[in-house]
N, CA, C and O atoms as a Maestro MAE file, in Angstrom:
{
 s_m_m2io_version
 :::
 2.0.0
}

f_m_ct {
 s_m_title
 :::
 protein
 m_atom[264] {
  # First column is atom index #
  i_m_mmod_type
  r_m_x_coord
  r_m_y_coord
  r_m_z_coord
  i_m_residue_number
  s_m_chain_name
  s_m_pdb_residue_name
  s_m_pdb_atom_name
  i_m_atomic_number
  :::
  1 25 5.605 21.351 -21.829 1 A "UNK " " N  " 7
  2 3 5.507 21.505 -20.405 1 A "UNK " " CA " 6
  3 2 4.305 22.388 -20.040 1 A "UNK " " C  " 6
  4 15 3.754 22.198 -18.955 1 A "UNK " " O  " 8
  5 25 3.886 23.291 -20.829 2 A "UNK " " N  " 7
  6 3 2.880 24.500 -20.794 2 A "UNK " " CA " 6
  7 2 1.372 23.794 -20.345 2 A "UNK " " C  " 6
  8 15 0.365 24.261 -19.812 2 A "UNK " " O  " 8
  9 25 1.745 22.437 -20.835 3 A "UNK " " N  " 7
  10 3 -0.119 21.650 -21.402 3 A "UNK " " CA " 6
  11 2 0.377 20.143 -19.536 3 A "UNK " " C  " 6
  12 15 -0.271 19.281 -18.942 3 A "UNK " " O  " 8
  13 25 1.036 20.407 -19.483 4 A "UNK " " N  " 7
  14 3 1.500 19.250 -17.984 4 A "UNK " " CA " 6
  15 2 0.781 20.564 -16.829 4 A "UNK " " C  " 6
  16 15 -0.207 20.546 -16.094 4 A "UNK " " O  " 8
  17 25 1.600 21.389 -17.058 5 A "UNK " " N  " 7
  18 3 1.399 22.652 -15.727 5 A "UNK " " CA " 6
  19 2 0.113 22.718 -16.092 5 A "UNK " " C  " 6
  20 15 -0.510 22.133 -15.206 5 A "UNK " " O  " 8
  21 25 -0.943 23.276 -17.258 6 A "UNK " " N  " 7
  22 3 -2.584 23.338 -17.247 6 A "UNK " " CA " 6
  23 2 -2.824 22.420 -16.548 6 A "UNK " " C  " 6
  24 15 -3.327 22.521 -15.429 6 A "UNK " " O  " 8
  25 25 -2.454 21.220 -17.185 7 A "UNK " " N  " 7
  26 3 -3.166 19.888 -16.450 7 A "UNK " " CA " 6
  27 2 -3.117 19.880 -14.862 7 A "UNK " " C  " 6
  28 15 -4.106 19.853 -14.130 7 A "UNK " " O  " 8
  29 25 -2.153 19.901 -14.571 8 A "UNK " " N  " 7
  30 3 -1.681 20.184 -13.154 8 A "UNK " " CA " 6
  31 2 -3.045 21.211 -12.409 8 A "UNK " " C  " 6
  32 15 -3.621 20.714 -11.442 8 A "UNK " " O  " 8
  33 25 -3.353 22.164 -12.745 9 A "UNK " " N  " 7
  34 3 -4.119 23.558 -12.286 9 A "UNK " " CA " 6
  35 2 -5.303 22.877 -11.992 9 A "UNK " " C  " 6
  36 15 -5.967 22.804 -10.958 9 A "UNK " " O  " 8
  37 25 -5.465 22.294 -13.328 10 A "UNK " " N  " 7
  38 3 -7.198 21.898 -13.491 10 A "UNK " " CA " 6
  39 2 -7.182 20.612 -12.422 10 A "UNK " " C  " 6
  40 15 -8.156 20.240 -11.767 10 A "UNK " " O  " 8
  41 25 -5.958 20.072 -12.403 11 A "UNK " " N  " 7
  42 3 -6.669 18.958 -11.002 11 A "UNK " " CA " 6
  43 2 -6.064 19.780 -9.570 11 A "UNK " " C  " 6
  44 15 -5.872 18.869 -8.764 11 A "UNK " " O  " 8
  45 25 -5.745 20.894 -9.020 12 A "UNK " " N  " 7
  46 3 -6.043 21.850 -8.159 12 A "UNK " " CA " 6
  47 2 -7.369 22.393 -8.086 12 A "UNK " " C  " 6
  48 15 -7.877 22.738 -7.019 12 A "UNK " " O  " 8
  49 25 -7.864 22.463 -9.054 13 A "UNK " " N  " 7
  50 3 -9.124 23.315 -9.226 13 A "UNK " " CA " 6
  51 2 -10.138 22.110 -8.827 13 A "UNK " " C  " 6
  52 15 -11.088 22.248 -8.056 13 A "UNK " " O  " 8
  53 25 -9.763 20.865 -9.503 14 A "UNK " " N  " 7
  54 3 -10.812 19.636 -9.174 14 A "UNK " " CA " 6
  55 2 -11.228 19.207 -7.758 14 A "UNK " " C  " 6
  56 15 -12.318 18.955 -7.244 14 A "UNK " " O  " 8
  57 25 -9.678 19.220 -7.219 15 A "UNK " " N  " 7
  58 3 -9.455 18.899 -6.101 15 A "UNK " " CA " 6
  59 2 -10.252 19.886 -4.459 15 A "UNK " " C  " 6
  60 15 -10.860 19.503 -3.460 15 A "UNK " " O  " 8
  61 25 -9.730 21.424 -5.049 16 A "UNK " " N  " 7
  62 3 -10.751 21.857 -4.076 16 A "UNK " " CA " 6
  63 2 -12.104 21.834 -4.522 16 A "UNK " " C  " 6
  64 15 -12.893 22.451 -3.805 16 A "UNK " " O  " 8
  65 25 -12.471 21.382 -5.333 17 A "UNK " " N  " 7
  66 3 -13.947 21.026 -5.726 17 A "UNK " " CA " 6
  67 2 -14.536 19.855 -4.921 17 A "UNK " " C  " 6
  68 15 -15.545 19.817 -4.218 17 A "UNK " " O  " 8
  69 25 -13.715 19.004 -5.189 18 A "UNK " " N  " 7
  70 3 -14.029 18.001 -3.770 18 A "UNK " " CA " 6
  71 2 -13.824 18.208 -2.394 18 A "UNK " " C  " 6
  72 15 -14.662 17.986 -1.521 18 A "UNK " " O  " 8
  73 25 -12.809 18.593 -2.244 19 A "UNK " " N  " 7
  74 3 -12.979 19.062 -0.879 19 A "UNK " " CA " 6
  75 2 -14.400 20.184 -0.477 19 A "UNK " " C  " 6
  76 15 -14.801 20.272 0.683 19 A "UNK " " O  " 8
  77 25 -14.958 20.879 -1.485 20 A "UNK " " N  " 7
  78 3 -15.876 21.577 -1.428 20 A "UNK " " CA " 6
  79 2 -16.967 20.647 -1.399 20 A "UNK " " C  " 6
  80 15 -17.430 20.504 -0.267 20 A "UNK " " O  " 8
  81 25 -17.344 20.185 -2.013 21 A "UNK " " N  " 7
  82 3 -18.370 18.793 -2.332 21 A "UNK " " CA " 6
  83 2 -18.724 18.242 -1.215 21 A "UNK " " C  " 6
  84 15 -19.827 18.164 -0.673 21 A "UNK " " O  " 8
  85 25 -17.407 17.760 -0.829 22 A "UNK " " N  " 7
  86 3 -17.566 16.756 0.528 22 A "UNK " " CA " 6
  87 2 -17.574 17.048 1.834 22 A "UNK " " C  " 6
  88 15 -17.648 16.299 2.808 22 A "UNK " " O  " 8
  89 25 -17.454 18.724 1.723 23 A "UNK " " N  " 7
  90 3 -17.880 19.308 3.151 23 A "UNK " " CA " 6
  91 2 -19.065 19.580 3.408 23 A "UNK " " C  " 6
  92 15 -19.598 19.953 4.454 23 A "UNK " " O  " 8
  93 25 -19.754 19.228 1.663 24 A "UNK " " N  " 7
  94 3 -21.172 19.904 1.990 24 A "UNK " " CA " 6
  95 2 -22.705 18.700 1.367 24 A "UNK " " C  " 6
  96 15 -23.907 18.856 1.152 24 A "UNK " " O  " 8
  97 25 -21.563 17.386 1.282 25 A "UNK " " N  " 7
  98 3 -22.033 16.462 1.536 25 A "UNK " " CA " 6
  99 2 -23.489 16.109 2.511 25 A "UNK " " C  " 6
  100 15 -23.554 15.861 3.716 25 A "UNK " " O  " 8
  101 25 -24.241 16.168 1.807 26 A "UNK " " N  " 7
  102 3 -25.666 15.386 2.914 26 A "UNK " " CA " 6
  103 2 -25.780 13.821 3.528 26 A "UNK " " C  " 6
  104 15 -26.721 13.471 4.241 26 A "UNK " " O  " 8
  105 25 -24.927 13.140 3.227 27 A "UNK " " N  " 7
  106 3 -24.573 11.747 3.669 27 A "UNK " " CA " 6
  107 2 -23.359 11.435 3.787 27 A "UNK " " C  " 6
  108 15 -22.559 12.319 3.482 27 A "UNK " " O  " 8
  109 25 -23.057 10.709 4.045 28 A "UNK " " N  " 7
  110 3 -21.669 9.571 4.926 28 A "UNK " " CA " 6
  111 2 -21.192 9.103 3.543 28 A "UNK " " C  " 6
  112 15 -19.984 8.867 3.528 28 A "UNK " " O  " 8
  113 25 -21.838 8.907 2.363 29 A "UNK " " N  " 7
  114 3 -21.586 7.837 1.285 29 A "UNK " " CA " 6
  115 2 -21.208 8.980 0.470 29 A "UNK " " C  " 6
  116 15 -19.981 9.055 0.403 29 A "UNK " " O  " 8
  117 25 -21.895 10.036 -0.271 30 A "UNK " " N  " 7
  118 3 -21.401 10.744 -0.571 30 A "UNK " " CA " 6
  119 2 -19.879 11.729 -0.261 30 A "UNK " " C  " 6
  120 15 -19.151 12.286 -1.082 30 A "UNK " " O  " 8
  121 25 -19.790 11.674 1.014 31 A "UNK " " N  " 7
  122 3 -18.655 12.346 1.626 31 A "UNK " " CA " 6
  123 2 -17.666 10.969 1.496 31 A "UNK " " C  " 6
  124 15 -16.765 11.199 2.303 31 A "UNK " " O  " 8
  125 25 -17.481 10.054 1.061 32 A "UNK " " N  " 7
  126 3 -16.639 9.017 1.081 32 A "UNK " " CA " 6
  127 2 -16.089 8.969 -0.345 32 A "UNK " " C  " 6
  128 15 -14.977 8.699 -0.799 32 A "UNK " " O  " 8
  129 25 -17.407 9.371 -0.966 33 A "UNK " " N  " 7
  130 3 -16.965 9.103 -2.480 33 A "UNK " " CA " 6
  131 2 -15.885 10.259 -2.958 33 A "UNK " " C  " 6
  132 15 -14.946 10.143 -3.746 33 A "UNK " " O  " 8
  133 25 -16.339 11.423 -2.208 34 A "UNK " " N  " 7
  134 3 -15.648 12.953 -2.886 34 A "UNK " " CA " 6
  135 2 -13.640 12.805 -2.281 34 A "UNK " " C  " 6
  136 15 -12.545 13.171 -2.710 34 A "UNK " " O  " 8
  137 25 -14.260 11.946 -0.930 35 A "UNK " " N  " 7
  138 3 -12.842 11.802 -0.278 35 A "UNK " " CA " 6
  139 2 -11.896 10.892 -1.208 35 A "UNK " " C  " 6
  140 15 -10.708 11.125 -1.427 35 A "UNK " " O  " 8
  141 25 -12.588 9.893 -1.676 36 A "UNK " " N  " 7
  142 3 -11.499 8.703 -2.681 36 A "UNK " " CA " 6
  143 2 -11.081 9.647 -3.794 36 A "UNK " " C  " 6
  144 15 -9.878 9.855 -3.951 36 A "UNK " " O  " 8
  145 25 -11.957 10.224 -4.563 37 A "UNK " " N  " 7
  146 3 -12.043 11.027 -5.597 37 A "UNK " " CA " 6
  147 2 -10.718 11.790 -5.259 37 A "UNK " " C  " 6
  148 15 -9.684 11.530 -5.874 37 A "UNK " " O  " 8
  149 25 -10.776 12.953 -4.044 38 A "UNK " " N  " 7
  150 3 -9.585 14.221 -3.585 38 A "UNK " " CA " 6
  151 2 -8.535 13.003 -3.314 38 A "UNK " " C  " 6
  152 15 -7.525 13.706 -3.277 38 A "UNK " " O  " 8
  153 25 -8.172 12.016 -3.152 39 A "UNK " " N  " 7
  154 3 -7.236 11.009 -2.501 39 A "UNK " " CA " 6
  155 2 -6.328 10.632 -4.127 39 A "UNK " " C  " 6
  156 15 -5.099 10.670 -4.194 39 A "UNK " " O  " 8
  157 25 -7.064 10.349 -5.100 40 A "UNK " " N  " 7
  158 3 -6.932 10.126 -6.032 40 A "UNK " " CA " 6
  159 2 -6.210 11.460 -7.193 40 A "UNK " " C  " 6
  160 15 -5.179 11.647 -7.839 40 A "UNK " " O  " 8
  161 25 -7.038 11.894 -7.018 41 A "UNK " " N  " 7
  162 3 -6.827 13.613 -7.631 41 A "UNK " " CA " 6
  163 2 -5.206 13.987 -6.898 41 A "UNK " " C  " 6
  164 15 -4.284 14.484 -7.546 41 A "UNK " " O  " 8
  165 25 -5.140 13.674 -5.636 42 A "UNK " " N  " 7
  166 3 -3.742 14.308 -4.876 42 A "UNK " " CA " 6
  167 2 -2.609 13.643 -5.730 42 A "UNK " " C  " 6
  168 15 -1.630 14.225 -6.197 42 A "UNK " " O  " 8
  169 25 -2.912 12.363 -5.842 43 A "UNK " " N  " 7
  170 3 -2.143 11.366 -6.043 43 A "UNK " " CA " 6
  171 2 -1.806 11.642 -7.535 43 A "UNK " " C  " 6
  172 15 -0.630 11.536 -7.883 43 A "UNK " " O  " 8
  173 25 -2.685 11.963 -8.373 44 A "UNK " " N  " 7
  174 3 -2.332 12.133 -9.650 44 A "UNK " " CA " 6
  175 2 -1.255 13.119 -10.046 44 A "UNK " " C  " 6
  176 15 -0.238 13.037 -10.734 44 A "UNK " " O  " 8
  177 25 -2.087 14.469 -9.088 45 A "UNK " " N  " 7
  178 3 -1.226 15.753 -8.884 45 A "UNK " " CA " 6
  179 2 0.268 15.302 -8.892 45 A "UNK " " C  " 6
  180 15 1.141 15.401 -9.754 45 A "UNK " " O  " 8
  181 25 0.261 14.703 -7.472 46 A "UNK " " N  " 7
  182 3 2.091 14.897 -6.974 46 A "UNK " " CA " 6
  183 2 2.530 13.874 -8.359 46 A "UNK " " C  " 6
  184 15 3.413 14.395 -9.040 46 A "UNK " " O  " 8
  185 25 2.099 12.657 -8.811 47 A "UNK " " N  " 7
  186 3 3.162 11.933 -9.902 47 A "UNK " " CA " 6
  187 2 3.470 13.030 -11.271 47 A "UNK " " C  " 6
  188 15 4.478 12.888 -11.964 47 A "UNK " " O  " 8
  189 25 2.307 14.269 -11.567 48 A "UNK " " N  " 7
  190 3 2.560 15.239 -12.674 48 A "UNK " " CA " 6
  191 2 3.631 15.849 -12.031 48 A "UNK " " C  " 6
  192 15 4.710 15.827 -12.624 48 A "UNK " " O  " 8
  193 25 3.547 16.547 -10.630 49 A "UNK " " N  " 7
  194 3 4.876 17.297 -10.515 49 A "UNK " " CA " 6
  195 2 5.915 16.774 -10.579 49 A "UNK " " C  " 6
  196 15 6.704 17.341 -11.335 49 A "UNK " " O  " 8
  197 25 6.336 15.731 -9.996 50 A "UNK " " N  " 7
  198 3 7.410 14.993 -9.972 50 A "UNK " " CA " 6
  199 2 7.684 14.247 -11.662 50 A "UNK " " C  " 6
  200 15 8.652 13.605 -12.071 50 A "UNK " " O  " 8
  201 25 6.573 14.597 -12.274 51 A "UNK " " N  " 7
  202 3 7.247 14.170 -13.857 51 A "UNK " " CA " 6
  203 2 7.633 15.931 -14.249 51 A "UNK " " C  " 6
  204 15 8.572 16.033 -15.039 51 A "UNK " " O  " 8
  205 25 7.097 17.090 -13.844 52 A "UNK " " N  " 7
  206 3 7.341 18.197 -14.314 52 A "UNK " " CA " 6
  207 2 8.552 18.767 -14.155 52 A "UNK " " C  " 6
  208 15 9.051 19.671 -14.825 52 A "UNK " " O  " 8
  209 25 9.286 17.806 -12.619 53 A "UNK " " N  " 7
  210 3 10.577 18.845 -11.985 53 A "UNK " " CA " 6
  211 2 11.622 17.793 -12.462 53 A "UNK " " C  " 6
  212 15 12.782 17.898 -12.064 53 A "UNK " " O  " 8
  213 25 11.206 16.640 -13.419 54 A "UNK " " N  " 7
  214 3 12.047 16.122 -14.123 54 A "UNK " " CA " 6
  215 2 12.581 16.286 -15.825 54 A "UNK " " C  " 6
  216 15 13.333 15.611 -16.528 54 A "UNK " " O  " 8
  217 25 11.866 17.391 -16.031 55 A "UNK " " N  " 7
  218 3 11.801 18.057 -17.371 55 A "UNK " " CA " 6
  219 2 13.125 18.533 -17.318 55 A "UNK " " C  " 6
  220 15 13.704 18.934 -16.307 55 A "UNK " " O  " 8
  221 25 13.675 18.452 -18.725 56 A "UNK " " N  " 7
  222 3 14.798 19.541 -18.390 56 A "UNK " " CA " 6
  223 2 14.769 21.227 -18.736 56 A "UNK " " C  " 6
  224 15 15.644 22.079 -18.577 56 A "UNK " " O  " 8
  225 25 13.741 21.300 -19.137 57 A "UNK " " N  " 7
  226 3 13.699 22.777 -19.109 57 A "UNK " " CA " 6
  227 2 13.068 23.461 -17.764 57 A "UNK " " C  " 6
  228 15 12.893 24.666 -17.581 57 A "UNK " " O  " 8
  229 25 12.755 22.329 -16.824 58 A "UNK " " N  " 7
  230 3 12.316 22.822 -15.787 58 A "UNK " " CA " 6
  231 2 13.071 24.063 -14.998 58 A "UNK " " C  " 6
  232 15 14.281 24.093 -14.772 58 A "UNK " " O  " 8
  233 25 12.119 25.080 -14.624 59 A "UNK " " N  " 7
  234 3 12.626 25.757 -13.941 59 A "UNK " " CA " 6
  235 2 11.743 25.942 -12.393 59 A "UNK " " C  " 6
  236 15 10.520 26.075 -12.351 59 A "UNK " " O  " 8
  237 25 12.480 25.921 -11.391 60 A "UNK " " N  " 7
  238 3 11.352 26.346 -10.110 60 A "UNK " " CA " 6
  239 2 11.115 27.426 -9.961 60 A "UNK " " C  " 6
  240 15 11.950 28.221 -10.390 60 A "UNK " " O  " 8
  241 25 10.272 27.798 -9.503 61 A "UNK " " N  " 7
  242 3 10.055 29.472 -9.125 61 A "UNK " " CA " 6
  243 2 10.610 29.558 -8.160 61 A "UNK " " C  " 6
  244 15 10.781 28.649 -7.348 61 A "UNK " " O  " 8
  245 25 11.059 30.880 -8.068 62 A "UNK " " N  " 7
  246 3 12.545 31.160 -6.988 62 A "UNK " " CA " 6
  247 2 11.629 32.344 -6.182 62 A "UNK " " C  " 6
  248 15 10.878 33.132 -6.756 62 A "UNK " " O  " 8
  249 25 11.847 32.289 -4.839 63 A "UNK " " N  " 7
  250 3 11.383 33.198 -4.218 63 A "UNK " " CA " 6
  251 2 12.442 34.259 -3.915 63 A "UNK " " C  " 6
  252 15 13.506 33.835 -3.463 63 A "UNK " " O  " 8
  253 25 12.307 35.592 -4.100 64 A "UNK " " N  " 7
  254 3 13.434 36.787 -4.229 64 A "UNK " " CA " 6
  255 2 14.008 36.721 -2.549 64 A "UNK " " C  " 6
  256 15 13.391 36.491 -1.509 64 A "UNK " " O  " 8
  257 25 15.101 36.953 -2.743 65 A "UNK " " N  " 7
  258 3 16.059 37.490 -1.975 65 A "UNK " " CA " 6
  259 2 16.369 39.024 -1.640 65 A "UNK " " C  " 6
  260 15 16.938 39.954 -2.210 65 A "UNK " " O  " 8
  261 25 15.453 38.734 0.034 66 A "UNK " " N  " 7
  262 3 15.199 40.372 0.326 66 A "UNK " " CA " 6
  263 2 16.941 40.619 1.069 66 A "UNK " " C  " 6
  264 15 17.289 41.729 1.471 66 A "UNK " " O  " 8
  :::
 }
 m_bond[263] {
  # First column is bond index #
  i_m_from
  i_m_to
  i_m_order
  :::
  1 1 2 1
  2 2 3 1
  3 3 4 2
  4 3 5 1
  5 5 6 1
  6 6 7 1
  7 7 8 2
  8 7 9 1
  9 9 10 1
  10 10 11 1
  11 11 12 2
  12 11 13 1
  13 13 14 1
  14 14 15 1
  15 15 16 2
  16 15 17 1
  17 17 18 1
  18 18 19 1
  19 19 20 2
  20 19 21 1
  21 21 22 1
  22 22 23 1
  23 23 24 2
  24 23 25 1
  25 25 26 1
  26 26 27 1
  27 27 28 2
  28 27 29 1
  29 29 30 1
  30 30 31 1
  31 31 32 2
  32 31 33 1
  33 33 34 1
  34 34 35 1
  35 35 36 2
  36 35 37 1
  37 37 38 1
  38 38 39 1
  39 39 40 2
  40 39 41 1
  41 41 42 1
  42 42 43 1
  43 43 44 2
  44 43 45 1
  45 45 46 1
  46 46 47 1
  47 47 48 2
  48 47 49 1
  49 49 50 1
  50 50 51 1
  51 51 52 2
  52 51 53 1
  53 53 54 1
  54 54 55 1
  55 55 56 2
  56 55 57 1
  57 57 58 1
  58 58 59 1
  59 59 60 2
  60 59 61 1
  61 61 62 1
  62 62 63 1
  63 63 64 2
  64 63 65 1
  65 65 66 1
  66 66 67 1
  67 67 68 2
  68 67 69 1
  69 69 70 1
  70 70 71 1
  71 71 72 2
  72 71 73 1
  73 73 74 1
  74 74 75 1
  75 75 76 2
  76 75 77 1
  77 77 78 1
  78 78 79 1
  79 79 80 2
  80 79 81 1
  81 81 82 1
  82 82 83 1
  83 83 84 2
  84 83 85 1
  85 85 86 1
  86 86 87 1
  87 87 88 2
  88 87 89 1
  89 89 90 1
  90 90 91 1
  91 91 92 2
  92 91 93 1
  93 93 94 1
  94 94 95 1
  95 95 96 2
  96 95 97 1
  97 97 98 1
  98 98 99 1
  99 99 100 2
  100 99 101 1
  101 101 102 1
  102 102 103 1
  103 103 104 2
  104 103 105 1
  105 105 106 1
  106 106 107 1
  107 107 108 2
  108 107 109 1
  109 109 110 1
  110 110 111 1
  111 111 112 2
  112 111 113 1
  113 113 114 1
  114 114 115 1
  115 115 116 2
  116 115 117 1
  117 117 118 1
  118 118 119 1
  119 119 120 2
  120 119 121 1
  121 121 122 1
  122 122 123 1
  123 123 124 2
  124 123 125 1
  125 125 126 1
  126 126 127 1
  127 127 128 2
  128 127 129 1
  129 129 130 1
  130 130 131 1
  131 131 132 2
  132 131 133 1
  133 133 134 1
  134 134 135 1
  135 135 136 2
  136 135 137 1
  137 137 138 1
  138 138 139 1
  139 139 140 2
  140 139 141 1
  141 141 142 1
  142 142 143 1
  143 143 144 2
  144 143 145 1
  145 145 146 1
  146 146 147 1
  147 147 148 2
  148 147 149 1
  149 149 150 1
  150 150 151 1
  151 151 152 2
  152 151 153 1
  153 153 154 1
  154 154 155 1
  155 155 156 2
  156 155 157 1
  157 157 158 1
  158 158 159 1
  159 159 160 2
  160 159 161 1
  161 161 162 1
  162 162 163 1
  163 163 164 2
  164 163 165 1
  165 165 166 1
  166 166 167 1
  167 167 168 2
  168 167 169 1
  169 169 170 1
  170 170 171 1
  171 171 172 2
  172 171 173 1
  173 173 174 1
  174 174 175 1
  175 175 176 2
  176 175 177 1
  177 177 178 1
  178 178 179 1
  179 179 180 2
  180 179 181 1
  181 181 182 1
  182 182 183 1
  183 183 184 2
  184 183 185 1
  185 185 186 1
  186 186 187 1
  187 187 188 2
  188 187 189 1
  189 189 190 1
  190 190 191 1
  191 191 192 2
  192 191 193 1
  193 193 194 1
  194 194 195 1
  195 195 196 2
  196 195 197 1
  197 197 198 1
  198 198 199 1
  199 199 200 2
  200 199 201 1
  201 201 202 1
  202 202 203 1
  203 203 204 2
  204 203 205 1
  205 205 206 1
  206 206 207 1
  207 207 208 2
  208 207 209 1
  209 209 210 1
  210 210 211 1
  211 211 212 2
  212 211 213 1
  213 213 214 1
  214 214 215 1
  215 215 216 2
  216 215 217 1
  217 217 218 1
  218 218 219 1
  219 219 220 2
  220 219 221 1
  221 221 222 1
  222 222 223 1
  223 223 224 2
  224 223 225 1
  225 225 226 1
  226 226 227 1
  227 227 228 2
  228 227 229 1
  229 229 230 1
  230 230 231 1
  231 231 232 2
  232 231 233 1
  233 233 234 1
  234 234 235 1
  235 235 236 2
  236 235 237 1
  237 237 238 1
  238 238 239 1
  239 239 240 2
  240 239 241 1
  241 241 242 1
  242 242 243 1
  243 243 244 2
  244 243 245 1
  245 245 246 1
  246 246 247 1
  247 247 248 2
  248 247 249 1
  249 249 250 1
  250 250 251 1
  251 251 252 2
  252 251 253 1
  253 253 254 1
  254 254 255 1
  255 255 256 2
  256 255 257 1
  257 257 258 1
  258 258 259 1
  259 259 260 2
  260 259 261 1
  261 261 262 1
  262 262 263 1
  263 263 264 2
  :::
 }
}
């Protein structure tokens, strides 16, 4: 699960990379490409989590109880 969650990070990290990319895009074509790219990247993301919160050692992070 240790090497799913990396994987997971590094396409967070990819992802605002495109979104970075494509804000600073000098053309229309370029900013299209970075957008399929982040569209793609999202998409990959959510099917890893949803294979991660099907693990059974999964645990969620619990936010404390003030």
């Amino acid at each position: 699960m240790k090497e799913m969650l990396a994987h997971l990070e590094l396409l967070r990290v990819q992802m605002a990379e495109c979104e970075r990319l494509q804000q600073a895009a000098s053309s229309q074509l370029k900013r299209d490409v970075y957008a399929r790219a982040l569209t793609r990247y999202n998409a990959i993301a959510r099917e890893l989590e949803r294979a991660i919160a099907c693990l059974p050692d999964f645990r969620p992070l619990r936010r404390p109880q003030w």
